[in-house]
Phi, psi and omega in degrees: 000134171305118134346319219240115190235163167218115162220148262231112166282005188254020138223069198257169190283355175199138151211145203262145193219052156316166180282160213009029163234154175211112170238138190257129177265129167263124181261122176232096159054249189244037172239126166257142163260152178223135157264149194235136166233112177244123197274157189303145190088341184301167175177109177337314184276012166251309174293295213262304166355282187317316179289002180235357164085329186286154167290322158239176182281117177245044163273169157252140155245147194218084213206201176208155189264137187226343166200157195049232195195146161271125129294145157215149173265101197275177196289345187271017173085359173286140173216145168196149197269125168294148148216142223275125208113354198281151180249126195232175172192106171243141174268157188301168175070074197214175158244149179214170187176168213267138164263151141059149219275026202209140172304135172261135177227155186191129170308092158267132158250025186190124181155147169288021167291337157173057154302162233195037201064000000 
């Protein structure tokens, strides 16, 4: 087996397509990577929420922001806005959405975008 893997997000190996979101996954054994594109309006607690039942979102995520902006609200009321350079670490039990009128895209290596146990 090679040391060496490459794989591609405009062909990933999983892709999840919620409304206004497209996150493309890449599988390395037991680490998934995600690209995430959430379109202006997306907001967890609208999109994502039904289909997963909880009141807030309860991954942890761990990523960077690379174009638009994020907010996210933890349950416990600290908020704070991504932006693209932001290096980001949210702990579970939060809400998040698209600031402003232009898409946020961001690298996650830990989140249910395709966490990996």
């Amino acid at each position: 087996m090679a040391n060496l893997e490459k794989k591609s997000f405009d062909n990933p190996d999983e892709l999840k397509t919620p409304e206004k979101t497209n996150a493309a996954v890449v599988n390395f054994g037991t680490v998934a990577a995600s690209r995430l594109i959430l379109q202006p309006g997306w907001k967890w607690s609208t999109d994502i929420k039904p289909m997963v039942g909880t009141e807030s979102c309860e991954a942890k995520h761990i990523g960077v922001i690379v174009e638009g902006a994020i907010s996210c609200r933890h349950d416990d009321g600290t908020e704070v806005t991504y932006s693209a350079g932001s290096a980001y670490a949210i702990e579970p039990g939060h809400d998040a959405w698209v600031e402003g009128d232009s898409p946020a895209v961001a690298y996650e290596f830990h989140g249910l975008w395709g966490e990996k146990g």
